[in-house]
MARVEX-958678 format. One record per residue: z, y, x of N, C-alpha, C in turn; residue in three letters. Coordinates in pm, whole numbers, plus 50000, padded with zeros to 5 digits. Layout:
// residues N
PT,Z,Y,X,Z,Y,X,Z,Y,X,ALA
...
This chain:
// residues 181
PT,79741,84512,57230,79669,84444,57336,79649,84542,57452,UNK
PT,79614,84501,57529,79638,84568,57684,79494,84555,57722,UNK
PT,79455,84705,57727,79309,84694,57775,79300,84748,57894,UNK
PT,79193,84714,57982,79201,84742,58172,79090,84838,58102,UNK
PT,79049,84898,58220,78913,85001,58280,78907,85032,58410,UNK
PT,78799,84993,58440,78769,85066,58591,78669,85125,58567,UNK
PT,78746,85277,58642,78637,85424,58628,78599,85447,58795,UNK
PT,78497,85464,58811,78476,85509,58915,78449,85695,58891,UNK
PT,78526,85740,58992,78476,85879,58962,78454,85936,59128,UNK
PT,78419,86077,59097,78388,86153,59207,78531,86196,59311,UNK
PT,78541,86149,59424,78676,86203,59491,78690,86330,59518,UNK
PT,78730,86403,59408,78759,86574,59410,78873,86622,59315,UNK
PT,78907,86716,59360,79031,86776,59318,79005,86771,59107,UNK
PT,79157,86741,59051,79153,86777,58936,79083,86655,58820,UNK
PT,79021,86587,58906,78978,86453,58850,79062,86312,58754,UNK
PT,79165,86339,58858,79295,86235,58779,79382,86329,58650,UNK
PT,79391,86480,58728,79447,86520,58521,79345,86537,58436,UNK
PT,79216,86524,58475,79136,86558,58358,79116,86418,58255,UNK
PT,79117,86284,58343,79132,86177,58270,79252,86097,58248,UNK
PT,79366,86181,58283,79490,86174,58180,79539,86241,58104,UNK
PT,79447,86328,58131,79501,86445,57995,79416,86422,57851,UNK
PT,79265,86345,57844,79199,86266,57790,79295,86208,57714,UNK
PT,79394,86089,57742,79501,86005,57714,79558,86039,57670,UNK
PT,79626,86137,57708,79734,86249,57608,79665,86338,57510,UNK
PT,79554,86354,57486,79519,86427,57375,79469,86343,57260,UNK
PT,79418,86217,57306,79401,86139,57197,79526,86045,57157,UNK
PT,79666,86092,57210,79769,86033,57208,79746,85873,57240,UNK
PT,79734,85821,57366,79727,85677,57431,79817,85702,57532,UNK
PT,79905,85580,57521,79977,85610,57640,79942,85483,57790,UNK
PT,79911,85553,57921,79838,85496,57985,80000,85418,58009,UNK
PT,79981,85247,58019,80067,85170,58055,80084,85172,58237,UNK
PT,79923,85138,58290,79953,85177,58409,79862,85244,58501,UNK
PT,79842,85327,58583,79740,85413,58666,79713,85352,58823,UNK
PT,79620,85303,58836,79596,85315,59029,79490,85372,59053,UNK
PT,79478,85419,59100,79321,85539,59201,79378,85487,59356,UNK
PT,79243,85470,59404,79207,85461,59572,79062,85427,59574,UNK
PT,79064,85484,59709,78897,85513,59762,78864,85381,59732,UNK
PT,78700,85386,59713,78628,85241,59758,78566,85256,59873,UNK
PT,78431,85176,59886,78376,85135,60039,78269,85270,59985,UNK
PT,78235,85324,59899,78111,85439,59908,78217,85560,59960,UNK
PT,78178,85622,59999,78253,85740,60095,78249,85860,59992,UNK
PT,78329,85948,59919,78355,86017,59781,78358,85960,59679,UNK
PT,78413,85802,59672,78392,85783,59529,78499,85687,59527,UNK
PT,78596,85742,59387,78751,85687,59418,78766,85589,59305,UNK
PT,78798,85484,59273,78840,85395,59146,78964,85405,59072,UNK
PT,78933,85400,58964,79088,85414,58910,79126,85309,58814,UNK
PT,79229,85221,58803,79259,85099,58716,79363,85155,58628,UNK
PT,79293,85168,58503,79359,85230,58383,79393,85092,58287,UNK
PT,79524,85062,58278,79598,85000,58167,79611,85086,58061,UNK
PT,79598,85040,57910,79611,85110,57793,79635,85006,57685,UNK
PT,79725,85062,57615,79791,84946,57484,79670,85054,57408,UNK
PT,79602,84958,57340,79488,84989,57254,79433,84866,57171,UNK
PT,79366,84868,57036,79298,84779,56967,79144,84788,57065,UNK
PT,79049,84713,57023,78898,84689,57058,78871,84824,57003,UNK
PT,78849,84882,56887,78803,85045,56856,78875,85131,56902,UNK
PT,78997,85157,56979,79039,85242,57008,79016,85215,57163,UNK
PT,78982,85109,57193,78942,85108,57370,78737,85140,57351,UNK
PT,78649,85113,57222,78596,85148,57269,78551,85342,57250,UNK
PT,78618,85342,57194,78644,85523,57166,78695,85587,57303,UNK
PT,78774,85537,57378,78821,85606,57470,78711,85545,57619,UNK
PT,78682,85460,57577,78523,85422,57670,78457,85531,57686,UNK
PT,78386,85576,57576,78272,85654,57574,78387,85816,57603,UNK
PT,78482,85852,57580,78535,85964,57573,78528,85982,57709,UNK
PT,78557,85916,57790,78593,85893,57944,78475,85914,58020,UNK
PT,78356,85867,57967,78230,85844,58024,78150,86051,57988,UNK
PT,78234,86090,57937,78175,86208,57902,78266,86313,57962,UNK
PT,78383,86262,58124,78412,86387,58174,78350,86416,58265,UNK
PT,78327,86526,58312,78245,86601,58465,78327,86456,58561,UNK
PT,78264,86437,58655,78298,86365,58814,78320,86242,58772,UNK
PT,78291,86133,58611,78285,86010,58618,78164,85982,58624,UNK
PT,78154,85844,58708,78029,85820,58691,77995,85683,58672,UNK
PT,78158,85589,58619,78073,85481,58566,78278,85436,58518,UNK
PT,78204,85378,58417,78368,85318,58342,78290,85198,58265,UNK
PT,78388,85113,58268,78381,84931,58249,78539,84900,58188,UNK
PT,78512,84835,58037,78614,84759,58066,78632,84619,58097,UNK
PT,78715,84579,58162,78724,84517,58187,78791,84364,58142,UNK
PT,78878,84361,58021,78926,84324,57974,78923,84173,57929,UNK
PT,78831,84141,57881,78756,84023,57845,78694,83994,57913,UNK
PT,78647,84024,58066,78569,83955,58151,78640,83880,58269,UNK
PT,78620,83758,58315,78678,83731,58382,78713,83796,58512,UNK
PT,78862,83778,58522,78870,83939,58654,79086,83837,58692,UNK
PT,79068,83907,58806,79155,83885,58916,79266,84017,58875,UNK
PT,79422,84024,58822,79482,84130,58820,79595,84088,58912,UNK
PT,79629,84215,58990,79757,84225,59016,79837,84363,59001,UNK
PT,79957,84317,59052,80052,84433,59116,80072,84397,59236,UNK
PT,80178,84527,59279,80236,84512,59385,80386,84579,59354,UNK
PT,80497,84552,59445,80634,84619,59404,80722,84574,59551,UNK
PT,80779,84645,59564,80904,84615,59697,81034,84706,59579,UNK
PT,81104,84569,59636,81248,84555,59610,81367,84605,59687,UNK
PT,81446,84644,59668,81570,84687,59783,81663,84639,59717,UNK
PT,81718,84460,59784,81823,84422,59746,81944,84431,59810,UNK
PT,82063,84478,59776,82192,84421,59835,82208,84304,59897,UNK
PT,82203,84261,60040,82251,84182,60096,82381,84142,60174,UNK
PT,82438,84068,60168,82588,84073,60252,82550,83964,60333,UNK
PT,82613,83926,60438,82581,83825,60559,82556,83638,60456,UNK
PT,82674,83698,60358,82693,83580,60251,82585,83533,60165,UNK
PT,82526,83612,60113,82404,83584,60020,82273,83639,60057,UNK
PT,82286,83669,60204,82094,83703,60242,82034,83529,60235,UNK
PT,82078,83437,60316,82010,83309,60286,81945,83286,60167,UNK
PT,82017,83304,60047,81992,83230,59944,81859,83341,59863,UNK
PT,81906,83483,59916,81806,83595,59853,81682,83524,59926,UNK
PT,81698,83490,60045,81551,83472,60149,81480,83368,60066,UNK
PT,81563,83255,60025,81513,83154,59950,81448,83153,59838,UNK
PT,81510,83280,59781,81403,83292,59641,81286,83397,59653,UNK
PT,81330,83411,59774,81187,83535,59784,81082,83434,59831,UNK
PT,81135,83329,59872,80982,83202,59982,80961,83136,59796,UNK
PT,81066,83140,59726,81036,83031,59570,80883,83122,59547,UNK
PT,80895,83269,59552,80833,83369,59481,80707,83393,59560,UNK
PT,80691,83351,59683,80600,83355,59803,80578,83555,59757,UNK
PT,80693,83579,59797,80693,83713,59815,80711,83682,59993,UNK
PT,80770,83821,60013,80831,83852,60201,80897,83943,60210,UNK
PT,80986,83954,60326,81113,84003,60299,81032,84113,60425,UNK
PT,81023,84254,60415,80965,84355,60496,81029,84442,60590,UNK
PT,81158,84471,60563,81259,84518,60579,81401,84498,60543,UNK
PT,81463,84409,60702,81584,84399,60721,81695,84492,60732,UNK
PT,81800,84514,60666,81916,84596,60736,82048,84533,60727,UNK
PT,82169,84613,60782,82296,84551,60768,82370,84491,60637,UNK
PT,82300,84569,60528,82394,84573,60371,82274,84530,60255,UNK
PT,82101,84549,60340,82020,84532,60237,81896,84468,60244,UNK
PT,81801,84394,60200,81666,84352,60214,81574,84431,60147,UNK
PT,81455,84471,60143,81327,84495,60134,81238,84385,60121,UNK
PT,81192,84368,59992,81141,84217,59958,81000,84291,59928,UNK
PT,80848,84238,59898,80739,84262,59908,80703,84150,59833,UNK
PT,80619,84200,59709,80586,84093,59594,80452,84140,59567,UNK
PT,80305,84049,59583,80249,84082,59507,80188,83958,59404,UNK
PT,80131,83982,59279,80094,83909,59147,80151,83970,59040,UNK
PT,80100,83894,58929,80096,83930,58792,80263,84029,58785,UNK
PT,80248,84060,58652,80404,84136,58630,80474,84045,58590,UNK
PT,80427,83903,58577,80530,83778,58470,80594,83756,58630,UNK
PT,80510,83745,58733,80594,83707,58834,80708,83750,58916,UNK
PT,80618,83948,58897,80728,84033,58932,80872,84077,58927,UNK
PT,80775,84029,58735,80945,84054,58660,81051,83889,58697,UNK
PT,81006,83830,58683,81087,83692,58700,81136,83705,58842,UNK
PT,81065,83725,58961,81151,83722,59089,81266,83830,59042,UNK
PT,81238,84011,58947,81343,84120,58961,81457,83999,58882,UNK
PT,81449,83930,58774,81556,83913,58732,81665,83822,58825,UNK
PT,81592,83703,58905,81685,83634,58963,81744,83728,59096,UNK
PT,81680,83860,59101,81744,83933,59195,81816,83999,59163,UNK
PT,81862,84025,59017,82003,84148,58997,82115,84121,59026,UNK
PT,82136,83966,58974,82301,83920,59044,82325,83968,59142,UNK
PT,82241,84028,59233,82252,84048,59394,82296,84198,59400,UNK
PT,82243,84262,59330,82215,84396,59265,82121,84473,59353,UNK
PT,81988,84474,59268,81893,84571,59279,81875,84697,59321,UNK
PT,81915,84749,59431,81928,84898,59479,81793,84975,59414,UNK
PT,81676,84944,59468,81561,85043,59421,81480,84930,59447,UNK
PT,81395,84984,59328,81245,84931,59323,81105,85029,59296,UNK
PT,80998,84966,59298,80916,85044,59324,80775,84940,59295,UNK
PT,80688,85039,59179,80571,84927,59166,80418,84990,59180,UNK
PT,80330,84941,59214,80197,85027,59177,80153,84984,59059,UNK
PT,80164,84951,59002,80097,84925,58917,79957,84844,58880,UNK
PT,79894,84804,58780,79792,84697,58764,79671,84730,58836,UNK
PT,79567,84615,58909,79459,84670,58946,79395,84521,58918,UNK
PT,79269,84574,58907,79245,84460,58899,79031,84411,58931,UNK
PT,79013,84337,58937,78890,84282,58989,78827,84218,58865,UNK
PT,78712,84227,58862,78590,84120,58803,78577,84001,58910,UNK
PT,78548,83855,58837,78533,83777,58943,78406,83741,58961,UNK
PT,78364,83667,59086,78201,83663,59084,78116,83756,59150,UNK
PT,78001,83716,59161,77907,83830,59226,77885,83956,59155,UNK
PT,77917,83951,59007,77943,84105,58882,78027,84151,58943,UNK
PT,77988,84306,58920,78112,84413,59020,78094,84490,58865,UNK
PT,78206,84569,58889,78190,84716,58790,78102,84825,58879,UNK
PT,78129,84800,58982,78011,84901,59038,77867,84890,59050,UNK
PT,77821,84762,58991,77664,84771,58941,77621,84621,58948,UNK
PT,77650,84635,58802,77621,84501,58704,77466,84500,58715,UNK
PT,77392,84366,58721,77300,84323,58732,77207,84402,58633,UNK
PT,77063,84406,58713,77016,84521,58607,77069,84660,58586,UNK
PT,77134,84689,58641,77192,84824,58574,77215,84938,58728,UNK
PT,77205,85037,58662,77210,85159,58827,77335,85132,58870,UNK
PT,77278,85144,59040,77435,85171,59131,77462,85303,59146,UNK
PT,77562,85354,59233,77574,85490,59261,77585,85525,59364,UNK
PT,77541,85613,59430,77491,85647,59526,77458,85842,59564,UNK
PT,77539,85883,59672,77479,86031,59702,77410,86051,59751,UNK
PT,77330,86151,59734,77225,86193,59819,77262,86258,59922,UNK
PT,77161,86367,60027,77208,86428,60079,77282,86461,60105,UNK
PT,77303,86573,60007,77394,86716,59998,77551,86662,59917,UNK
PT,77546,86553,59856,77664,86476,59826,77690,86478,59701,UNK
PT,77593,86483,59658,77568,86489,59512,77526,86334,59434,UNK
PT,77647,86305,59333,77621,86185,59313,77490,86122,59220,UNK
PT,77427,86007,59175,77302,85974,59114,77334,85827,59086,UNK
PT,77273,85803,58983,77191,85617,58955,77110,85618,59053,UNK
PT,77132,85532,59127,77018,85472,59210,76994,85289,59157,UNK
């Protein structure tokens, strides 16, 4: 089973190998990684995919929650939540079969980002069932390069992972030092 997490941690150096190296020592292999800032100013999110049972996601819960610069991890898994990807494609186009590529990129409500003489640049975002289903009807064409970020994903509703009802938000002080508030 495929378990999500969103960690919020401190935006400072050394932060992302310390909670993948976590992963690799308890031998988990992270399926997929995204980190980017949020709206608090030093404090970066990271959407951790992991093939794990319920005891081995909640073991690596609490393992996670015990490195320097996290300061809040959720999984997410079972709660209702919004996932995506994202991925751009670089297909082979010839004057002959860009129409029909264009056509399955509008089937896919993807967008085509980048035109050239020999190739398209297609722009997909949703689930990976979708991703993968637009890559396959695109190989006949042949697939030059692709490229994915990987899973991220949302809680839906007024519940955030960043401060569930009742429970501390986070917040720096001053000097930039993070706290429960």
């Amino acid at each position: 089973m495929i378990t999500t997490f969103a960690v919020y941690v401190e935006n400072k150096p050394g932060v992302l190998t310390r909670v993948a190296s976590l992963f690799r020592r308890r031998a988990f292999n992270i399926e997929s990684l995204t980190v980017g800032h949020t709206d608090k100013p030093g404090v970066s999110r990271m959407t951790i995919a992991v093939d794990t049972d319920e005891l081995g996601a909640r073991r690596l819960e609490a393992h996670i929650y015990k490195l320097v610069n996290v300061l809040r991890v959720e999984n997410i898994t079972a709660q209702p939540a919004v996932f995506r990807d994202l991925a751009m494609i670089k297909v082979a186009a010839s004057a002959e079969s860009r129409t029909h590529i264009m056509q399955l990129v509008d089937v896919f409500r993807a967008r085509v980002v980048d035109v050239a003489p020999d190739s398209l640049i297609i722009e997909i975002t949703g689930t990976e069932d979708k991703i993968d289903g637009l890559l396959e009807v695109l190989r006949p064409y042949g697939v030059m390069e692709m490229v994915r970020t990987g899973r991220v994903a949302m809680s839906r509703g007024a519940r955030t992972a960043a401060a569930q009802p009742g429970e501390p938000a986070i917040a720096a002080d001053d000097e930039g030092v993070f706290h429960s508030v």
